[in-house]
PDBQT receptor file of N, H, CA, C and O in Angstrom, charges set to zero:
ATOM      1  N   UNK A   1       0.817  -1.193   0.000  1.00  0.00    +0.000 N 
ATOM      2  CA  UNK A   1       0.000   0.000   0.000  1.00  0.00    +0.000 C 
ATOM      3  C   UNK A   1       0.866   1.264   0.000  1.00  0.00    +0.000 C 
ATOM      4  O   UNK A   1       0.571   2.314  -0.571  1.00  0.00    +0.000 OA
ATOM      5  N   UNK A   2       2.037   1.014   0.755  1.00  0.00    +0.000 N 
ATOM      6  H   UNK A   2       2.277   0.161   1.218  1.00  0.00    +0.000 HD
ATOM      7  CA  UNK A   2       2.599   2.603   0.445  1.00  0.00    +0.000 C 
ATOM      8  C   UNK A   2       3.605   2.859  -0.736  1.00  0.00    +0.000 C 
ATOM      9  O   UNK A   2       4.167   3.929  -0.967  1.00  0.00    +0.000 OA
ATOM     10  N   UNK A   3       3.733   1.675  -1.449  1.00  0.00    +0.000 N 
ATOM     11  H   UNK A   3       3.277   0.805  -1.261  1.00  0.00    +0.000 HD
ATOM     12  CA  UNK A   3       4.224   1.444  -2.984  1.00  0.00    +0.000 C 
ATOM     13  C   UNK A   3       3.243   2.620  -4.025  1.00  0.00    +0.000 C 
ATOM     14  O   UNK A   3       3.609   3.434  -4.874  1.00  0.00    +0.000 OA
ATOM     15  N   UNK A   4       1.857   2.247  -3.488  1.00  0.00    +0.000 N 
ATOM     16  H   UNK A   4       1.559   1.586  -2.799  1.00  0.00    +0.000 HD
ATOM     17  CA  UNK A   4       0.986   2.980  -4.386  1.00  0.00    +0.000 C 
ATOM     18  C   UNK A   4       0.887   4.575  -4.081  1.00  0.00    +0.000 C 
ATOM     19  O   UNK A   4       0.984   5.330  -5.048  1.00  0.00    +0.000 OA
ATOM     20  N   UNK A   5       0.738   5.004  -3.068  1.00  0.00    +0.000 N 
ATOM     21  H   UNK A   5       0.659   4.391  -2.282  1.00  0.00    +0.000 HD
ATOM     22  CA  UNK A   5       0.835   6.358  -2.312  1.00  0.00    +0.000 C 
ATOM     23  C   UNK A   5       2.541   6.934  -3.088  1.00  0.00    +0.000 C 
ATOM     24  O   UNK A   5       2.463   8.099  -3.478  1.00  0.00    +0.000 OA
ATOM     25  N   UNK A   6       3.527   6.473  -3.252  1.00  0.00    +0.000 N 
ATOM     26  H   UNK A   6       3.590   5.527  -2.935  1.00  0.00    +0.000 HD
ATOM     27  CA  UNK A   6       4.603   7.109  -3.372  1.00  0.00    +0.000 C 
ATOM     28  C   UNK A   6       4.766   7.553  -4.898  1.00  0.00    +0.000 C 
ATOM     29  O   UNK A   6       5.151   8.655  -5.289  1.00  0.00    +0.000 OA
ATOM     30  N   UNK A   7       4.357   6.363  -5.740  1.00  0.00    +0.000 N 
ATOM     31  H   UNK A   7       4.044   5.468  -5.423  1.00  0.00    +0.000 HD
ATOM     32  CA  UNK A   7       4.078   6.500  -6.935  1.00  0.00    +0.000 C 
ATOM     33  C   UNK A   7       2.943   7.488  -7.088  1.00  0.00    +0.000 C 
ATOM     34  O   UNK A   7       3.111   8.301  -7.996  1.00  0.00    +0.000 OA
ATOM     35  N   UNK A   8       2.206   7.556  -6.632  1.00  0.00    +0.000 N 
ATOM     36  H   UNK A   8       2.069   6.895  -5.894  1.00  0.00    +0.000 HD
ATOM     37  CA  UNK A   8       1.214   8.212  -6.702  1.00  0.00    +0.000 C 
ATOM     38  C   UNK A   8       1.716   9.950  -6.647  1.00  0.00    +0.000 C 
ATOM     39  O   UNK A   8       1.507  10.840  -7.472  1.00  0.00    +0.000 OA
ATOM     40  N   UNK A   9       2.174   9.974  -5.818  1.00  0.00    +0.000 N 
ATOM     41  H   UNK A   9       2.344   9.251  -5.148  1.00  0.00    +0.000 HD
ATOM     42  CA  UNK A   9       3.184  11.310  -5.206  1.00  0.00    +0.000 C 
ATOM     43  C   UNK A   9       4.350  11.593  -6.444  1.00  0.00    +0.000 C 
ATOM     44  O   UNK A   9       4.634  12.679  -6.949  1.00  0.00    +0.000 OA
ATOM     45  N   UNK A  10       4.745  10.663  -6.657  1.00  0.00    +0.000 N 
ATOM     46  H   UNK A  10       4.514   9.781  -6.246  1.00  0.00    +0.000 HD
ATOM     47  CA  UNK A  10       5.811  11.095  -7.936  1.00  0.00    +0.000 C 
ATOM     48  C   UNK A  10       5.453  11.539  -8.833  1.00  0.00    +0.000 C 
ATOM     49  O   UNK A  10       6.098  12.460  -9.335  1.00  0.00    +0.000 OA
ATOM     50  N   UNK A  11       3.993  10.971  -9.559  1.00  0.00    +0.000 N 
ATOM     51  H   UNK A  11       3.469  10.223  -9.152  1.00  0.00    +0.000 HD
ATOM     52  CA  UNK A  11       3.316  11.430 -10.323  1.00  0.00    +0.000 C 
ATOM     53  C   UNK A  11       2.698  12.771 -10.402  1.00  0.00    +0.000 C 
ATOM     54  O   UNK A  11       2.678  13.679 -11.233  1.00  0.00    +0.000 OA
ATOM     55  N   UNK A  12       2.184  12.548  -9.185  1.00  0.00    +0.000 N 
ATOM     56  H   UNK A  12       2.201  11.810  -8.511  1.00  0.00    +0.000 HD
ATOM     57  CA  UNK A  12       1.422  14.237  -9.181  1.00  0.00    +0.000 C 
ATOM     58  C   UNK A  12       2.828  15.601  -8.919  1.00  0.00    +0.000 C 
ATOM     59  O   UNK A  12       2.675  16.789  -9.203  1.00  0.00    +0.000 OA
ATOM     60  N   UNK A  13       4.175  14.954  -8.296  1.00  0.00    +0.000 N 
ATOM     61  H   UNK A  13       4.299  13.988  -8.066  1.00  0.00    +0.000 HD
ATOM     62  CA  UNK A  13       4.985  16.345  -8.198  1.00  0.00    +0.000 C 
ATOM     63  C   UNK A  13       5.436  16.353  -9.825  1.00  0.00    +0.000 C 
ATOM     64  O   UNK A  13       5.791  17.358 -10.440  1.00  0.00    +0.000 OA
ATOM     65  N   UNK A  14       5.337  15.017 -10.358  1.00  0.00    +0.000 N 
ATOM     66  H   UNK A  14       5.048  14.201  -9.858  1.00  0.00    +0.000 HD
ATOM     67  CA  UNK A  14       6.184  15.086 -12.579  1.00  0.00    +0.000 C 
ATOM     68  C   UNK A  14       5.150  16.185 -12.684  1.00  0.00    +0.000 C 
ATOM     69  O   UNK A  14       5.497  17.345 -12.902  1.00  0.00    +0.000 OA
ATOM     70  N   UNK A  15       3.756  15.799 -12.516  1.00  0.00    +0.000 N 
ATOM     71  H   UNK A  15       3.474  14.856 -12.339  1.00  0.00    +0.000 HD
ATOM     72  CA  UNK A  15       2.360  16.598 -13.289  1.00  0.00    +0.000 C 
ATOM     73  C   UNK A  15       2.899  17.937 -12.600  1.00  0.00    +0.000 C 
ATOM     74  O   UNK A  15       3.278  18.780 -13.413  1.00  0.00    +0.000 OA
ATOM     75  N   UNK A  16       2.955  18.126 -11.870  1.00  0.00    +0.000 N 
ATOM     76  H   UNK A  16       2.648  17.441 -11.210  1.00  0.00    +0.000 HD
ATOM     77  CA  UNK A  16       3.075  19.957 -11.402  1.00  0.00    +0.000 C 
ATOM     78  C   UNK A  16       4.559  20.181 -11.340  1.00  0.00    +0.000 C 
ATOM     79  O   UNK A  16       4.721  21.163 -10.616  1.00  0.00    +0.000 OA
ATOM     80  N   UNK A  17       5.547  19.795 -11.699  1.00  0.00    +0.000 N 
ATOM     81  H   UNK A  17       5.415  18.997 -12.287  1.00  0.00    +0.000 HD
ATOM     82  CA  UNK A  17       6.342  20.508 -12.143  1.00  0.00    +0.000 C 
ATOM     83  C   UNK A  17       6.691  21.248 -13.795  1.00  0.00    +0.000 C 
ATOM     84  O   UNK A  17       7.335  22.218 -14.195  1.00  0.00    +0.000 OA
ATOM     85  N   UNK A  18       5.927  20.254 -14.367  1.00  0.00    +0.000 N 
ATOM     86  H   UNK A  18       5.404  19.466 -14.043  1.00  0.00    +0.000 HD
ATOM     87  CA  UNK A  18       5.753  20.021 -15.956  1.00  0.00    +0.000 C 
ATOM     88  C   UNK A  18       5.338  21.509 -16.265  1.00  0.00    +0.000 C 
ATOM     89  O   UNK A  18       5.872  22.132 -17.182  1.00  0.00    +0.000 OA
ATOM     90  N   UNK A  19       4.303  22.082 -15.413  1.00  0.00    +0.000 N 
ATOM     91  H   UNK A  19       3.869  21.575 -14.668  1.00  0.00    +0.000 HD
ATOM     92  CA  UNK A  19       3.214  23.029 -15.580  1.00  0.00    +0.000 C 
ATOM     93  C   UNK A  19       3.863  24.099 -16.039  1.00  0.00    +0.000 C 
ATOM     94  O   UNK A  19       5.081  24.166 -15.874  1.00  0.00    +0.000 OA
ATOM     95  N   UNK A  20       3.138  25.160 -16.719  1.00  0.00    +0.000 N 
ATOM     96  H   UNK A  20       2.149  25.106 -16.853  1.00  0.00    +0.000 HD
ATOM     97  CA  UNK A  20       4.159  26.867 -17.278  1.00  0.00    +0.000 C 
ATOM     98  C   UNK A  20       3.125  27.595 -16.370  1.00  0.00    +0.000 C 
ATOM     99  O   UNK A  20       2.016  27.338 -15.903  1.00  0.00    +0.000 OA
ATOM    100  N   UNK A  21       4.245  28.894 -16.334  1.00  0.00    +0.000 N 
ATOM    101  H   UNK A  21       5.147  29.103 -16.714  1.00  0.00    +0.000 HD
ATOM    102  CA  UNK A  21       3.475  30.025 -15.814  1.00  0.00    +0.000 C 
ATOM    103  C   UNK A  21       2.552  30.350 -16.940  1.00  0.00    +0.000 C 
ATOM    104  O   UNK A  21       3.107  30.618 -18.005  1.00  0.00    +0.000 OA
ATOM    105  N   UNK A  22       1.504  30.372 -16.914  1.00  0.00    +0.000 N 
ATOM    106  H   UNK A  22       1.053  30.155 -16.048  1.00  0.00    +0.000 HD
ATOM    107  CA  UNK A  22       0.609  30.644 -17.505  1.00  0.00    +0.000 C 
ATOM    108  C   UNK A  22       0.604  32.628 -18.025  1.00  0.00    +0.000 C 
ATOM    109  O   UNK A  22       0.507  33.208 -19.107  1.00  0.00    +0.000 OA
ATOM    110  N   UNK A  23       0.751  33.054 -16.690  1.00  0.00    +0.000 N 
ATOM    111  H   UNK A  23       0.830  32.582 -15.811  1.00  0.00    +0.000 HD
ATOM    112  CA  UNK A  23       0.926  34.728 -16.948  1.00  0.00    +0.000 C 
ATOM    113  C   UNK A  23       2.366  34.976 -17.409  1.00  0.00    +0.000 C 
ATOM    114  O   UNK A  23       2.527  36.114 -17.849  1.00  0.00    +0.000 OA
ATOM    115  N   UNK A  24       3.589  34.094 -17.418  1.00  0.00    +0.000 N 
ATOM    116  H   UNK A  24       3.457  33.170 -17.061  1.00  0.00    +0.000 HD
ATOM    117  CA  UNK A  24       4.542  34.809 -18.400  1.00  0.00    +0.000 C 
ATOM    118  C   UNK A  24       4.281  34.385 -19.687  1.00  0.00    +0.000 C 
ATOM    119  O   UNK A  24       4.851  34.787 -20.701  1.00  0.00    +0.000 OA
ATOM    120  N   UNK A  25       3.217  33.386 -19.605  1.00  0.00    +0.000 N 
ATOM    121  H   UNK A  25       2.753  33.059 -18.781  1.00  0.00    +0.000 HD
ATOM    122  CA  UNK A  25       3.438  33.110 -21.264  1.00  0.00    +0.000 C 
ATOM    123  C   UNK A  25       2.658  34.296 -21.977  1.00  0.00    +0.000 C 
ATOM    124  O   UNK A  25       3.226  34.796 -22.948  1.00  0.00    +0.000 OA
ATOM    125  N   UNK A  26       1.479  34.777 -21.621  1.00  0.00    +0.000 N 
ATOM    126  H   UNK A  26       1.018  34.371 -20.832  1.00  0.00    +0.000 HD
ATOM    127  CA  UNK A  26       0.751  35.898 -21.557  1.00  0.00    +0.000 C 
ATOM    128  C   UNK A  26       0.817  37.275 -21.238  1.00  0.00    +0.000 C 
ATOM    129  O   UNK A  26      -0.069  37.994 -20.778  1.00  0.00    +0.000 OA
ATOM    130  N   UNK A  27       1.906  37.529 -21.521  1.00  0.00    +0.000 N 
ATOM    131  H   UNK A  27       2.626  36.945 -21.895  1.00  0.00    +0.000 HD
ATOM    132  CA  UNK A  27       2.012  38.843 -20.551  1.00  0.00    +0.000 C 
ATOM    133  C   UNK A  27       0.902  40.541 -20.997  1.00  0.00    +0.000 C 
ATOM    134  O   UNK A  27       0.812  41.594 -20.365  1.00  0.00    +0.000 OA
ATOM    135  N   UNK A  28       0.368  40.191 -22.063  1.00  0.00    +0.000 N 
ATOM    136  H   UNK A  28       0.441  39.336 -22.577  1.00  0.00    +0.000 HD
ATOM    137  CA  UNK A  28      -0.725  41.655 -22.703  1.00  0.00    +0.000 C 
ATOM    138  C   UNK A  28      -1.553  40.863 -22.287  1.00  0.00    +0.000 C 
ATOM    139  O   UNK A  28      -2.565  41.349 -22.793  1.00  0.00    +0.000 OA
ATOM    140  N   UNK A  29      -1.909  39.941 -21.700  1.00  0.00    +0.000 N 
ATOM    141  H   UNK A  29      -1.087  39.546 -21.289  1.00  0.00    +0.000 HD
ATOM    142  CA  UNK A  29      -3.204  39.729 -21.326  1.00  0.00    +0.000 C 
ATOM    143  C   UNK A  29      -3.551  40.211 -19.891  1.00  0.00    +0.000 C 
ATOM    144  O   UNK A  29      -4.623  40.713 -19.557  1.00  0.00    +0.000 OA
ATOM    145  N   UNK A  30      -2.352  39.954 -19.004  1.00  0.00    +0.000 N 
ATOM    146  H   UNK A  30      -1.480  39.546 -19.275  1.00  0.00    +0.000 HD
ATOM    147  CA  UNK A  30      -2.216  40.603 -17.621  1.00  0.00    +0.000 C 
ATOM    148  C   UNK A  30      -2.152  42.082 -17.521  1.00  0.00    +0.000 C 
ATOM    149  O   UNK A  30      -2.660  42.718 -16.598  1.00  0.00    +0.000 OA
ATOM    150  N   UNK A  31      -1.394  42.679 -18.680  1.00  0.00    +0.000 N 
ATOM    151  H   UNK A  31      -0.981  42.161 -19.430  1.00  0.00    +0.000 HD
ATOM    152  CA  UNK A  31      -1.598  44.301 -18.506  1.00  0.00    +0.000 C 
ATOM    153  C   UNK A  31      -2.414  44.591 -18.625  1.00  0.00    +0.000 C 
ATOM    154  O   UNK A  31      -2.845  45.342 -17.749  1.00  0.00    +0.000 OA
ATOM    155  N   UNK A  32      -3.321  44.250 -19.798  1.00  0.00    +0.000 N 
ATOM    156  H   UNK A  32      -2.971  43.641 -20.509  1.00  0.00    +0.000 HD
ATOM    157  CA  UNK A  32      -4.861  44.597 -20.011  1.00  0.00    +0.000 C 
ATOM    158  C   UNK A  32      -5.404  44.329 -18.411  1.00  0.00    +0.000 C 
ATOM    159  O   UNK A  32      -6.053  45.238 -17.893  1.00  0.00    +0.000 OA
ATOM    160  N   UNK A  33      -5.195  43.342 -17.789  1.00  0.00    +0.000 N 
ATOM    161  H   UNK A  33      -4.667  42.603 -18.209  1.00  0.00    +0.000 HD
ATOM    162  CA  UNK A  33      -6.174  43.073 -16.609  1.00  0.00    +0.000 C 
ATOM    163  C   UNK A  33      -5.482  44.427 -15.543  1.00  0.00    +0.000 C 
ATOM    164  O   UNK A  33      -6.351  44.895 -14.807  1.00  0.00    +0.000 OA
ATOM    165  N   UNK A  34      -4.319  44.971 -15.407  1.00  0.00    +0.000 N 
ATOM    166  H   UNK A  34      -3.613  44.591 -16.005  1.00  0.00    +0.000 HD
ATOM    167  CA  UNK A  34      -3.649  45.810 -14.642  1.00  0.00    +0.000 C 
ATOM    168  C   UNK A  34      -4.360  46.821 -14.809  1.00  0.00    +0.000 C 
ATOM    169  O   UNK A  34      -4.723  47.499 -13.848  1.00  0.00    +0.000 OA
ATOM    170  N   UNK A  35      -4.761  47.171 -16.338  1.00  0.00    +0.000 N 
ATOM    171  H   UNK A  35      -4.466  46.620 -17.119  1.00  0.00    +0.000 HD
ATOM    172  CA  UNK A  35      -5.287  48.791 -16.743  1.00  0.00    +0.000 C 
ATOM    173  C   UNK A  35      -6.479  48.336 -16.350  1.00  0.00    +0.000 C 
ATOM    174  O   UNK A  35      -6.646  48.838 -15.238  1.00  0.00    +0.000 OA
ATOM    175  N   UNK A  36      -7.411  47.673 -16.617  1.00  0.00    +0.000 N 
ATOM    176  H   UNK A  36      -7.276  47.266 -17.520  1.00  0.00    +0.000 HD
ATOM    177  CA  UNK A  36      -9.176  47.536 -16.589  1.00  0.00    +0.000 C 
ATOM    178  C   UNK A  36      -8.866  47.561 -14.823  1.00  0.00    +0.000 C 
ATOM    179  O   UNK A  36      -9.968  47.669 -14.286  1.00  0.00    +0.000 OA
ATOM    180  N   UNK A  37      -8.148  47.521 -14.136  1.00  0.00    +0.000 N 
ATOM    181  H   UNK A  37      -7.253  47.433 -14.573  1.00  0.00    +0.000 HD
ATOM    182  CA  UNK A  37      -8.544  47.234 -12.517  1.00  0.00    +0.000 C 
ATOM    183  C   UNK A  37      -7.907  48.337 -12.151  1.00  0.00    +0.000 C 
ATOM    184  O   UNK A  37      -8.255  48.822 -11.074  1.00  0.00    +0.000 OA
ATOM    185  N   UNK A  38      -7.019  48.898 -12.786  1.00  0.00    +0.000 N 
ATOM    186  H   UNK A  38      -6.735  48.504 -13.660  1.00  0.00    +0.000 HD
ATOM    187  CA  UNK A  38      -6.693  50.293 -12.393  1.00  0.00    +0.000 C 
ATOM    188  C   UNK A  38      -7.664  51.971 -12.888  1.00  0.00    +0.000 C 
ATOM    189  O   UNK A  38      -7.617  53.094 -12.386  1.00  0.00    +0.000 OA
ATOM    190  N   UNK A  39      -8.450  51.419 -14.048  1.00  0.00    +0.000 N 
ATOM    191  H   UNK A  39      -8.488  50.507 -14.456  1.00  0.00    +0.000 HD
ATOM    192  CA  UNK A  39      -9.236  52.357 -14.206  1.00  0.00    +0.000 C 
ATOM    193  C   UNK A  39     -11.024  52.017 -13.271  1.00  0.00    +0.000 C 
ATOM    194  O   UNK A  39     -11.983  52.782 -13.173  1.00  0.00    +0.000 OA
ATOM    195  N   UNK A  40     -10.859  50.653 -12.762  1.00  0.00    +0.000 N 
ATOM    196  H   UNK A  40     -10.080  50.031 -12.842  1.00  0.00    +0.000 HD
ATOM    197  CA  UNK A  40     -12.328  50.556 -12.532  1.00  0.00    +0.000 C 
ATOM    198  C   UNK A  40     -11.769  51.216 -11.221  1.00  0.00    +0.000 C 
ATOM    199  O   UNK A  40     -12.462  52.143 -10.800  1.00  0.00    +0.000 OA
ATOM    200  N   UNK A  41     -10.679  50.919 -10.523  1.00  0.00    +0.000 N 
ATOM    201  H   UNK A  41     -10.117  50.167 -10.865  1.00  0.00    +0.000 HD
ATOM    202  CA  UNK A  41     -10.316  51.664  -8.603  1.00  0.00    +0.000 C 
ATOM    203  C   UNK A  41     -10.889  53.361  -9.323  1.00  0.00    +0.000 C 
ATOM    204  O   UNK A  41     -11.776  54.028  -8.791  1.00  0.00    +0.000 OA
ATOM    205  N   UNK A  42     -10.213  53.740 -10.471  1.00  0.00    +0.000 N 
ATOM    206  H   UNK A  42      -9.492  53.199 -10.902  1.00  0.00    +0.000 HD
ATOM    207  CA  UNK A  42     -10.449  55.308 -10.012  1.00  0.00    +0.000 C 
ATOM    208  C   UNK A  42     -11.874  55.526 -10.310  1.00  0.00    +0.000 C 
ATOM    209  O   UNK A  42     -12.522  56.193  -9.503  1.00  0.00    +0.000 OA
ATOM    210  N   UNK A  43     -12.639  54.899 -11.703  1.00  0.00    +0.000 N 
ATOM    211  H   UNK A  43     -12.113  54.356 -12.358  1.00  0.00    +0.000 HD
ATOM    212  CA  UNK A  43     -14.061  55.358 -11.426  1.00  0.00    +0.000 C 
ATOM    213  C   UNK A  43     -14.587  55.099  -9.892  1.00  0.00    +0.000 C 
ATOM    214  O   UNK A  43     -14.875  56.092  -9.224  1.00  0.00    +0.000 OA
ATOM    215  N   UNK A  44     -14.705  53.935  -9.378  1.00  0.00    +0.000 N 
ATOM    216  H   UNK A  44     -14.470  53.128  -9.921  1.00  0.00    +0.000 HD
ATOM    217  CA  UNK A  44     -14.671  53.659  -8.114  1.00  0.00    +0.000 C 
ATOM    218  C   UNK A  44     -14.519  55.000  -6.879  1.00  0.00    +0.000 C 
ATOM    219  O   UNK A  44     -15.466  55.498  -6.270  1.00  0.00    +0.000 OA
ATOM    220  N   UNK A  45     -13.112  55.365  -6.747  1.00  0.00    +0.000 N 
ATOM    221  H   UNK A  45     -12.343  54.960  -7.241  1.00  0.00    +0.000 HD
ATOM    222  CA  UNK A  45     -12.611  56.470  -6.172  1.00  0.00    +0.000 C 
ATOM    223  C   UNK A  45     -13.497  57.872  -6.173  1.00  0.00    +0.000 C 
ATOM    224  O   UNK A  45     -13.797  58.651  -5.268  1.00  0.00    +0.000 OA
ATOM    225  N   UNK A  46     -13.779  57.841  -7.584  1.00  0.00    +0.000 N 
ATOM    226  H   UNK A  46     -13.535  57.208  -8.318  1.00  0.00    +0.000 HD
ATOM    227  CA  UNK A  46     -14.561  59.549  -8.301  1.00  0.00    +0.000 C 
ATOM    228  C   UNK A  46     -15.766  59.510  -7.974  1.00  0.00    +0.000 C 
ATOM    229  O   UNK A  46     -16.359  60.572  -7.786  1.00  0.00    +0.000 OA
ATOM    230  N   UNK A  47     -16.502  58.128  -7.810  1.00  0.00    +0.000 N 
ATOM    231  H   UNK A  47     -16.020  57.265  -7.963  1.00  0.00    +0.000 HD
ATOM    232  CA  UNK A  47     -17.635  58.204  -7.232  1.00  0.00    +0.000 C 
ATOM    233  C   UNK A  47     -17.963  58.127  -5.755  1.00  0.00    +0.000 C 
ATOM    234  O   UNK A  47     -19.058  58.436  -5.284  1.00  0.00    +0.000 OA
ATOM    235  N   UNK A  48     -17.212  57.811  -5.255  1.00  0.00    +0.000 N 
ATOM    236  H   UNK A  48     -16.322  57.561  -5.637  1.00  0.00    +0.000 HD
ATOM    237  CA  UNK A  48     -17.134  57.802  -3.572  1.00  0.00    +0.000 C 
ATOM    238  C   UNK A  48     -16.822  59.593  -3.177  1.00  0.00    +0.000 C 
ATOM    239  O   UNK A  48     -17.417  60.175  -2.270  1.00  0.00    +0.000 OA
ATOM    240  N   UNK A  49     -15.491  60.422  -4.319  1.00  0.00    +0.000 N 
ATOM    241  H   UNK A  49     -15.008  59.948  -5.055  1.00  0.00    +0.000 HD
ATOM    242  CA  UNK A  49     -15.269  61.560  -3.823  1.00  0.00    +0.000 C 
ATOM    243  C   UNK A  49     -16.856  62.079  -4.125  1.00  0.00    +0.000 C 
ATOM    244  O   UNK A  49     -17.564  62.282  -3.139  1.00  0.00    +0.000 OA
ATOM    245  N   UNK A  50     -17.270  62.239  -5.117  1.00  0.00    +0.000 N 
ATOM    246  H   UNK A  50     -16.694  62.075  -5.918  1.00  0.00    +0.000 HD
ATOM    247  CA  UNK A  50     -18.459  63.537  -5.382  1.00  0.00    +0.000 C 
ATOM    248  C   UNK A  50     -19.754  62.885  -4.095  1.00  0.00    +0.000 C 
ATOM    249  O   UNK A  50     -20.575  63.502  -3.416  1.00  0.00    +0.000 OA
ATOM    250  N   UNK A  51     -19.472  61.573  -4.183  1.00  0.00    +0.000 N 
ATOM    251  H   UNK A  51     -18.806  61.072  -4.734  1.00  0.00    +0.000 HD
ATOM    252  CA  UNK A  51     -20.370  61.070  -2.798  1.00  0.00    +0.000 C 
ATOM    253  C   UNK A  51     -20.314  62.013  -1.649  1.00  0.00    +0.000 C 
ATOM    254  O   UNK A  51     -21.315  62.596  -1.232  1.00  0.00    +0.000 OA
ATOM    255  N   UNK A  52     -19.250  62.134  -1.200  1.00  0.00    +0.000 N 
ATOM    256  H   UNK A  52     -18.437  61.660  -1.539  1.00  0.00    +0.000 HD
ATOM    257  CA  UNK A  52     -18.744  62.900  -0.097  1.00  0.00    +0.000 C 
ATOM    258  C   UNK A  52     -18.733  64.357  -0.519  1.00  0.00    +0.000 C 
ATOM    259  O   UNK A  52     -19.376  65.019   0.295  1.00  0.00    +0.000 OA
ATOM    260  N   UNK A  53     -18.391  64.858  -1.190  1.00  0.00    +0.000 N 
ATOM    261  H   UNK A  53     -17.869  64.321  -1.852  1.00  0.00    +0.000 HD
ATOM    262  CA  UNK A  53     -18.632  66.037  -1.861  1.00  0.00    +0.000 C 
ATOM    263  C   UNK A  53     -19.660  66.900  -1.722  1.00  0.00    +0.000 C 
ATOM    264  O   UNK A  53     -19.721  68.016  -1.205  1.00  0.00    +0.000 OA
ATOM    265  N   UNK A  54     -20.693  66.023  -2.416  1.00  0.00    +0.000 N 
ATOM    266  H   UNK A  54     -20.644  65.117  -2.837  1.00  0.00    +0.000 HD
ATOM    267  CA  UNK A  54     -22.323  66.293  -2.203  1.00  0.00    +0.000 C 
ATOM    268  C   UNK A  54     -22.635  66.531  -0.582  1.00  0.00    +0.000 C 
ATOM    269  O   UNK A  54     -23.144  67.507  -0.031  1.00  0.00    +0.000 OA
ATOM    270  N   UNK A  55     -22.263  65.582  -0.159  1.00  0.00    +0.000 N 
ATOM    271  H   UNK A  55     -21.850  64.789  -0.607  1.00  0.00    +0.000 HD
ATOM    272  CA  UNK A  55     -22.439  65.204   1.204  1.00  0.00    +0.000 C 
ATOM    273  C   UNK A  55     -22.152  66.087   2.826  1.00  0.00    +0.000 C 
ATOM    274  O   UNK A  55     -22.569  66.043   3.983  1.00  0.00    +0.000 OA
ATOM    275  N   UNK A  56     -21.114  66.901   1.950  1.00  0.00    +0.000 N 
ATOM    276  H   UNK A  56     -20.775  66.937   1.010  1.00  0.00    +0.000 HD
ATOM    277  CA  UNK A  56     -20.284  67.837   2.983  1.00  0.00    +0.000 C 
ATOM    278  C   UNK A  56     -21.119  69.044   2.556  1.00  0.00    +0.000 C 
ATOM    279  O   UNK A  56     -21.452  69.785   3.480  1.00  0.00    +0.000 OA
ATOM    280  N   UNK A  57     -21.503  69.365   1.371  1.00  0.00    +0.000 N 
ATOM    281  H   UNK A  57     -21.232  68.763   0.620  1.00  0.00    +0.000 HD
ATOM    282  CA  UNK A  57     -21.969  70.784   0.824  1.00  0.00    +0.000 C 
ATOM    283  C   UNK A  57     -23.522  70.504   1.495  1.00  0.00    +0.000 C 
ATOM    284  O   UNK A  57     -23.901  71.531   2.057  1.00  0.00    +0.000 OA
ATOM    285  N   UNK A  58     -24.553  69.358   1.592  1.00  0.00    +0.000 N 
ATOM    286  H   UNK A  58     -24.245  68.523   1.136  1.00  0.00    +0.000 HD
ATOM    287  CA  UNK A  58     -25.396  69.473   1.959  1.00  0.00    +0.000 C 
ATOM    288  C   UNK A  58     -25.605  69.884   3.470  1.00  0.00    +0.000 C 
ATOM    289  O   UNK A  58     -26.605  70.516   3.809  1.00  0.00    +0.000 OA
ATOM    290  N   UNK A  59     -24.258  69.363   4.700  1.00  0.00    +0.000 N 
ATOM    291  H   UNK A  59     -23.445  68.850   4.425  1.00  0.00    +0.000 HD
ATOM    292  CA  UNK A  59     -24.551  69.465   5.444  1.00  0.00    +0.000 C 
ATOM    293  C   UNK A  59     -24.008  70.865   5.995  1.00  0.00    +0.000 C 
ATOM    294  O   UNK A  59     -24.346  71.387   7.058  1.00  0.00    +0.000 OA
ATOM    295  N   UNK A  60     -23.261  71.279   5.228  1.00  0.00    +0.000 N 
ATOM    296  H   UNK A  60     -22.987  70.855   4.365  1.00  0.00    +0.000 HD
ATOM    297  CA  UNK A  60     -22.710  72.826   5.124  1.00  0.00    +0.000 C 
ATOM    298  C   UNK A  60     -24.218  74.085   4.853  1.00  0.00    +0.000 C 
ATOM    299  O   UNK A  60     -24.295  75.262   5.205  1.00  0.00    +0.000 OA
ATOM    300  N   UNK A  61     -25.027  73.396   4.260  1.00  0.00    +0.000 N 
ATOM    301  H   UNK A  61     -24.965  72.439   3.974  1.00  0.00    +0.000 HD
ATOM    302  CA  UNK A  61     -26.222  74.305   3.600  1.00  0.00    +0.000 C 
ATOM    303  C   UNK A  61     -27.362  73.986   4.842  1.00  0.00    +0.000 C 
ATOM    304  O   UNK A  61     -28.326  74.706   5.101  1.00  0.00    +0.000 OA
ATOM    305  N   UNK A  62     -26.978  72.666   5.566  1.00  0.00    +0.000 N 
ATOM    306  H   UNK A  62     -26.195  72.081   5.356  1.00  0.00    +0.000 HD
ATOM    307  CA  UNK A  62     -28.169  73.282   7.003  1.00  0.00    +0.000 C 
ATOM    308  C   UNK A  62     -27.959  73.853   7.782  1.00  0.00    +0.000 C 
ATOM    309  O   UNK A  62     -28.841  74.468   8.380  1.00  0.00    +0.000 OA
ATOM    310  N   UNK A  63     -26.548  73.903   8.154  1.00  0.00    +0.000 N 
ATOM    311  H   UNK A  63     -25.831  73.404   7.668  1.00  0.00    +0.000 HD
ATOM    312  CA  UNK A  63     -25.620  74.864   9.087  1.00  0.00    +0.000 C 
ATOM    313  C   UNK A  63     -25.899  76.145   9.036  1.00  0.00    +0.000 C 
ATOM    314  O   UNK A  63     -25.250  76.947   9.708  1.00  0.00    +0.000 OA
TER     315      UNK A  63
């Protein structure tokens, strides 16, 4: 039984060493993902500021 477990183990470290980085083989596919997550943070950002924005001027106007 532990004949089968070791083999078993050899196999699966051959299978995952074999493996490629997937993102160096790709690398414009990851920048694209860098820019789309760097422009969704700032829409993100611009809408939280005028959130607050609004928010400060309203409570400035009951004052």
């Amino acid at each position: 039984m532990a004949a089968i477990s070791t083999v078993v183990a050899r196999d699966t470290y051959a299978a995952l060493s074999k493996r490629q980085n997937w993102a160096a083989q790709e690398p414009g596919v990851i920048t694209v993902f860098c820019i789309v997550g760097v422009v969704g943070i700032g829409l993100i950002c611009l809408f939280i500021y005028k959130k607050l924005v609004a928010r400060r001027e309203r409570r400035q106007a009951v004052v």
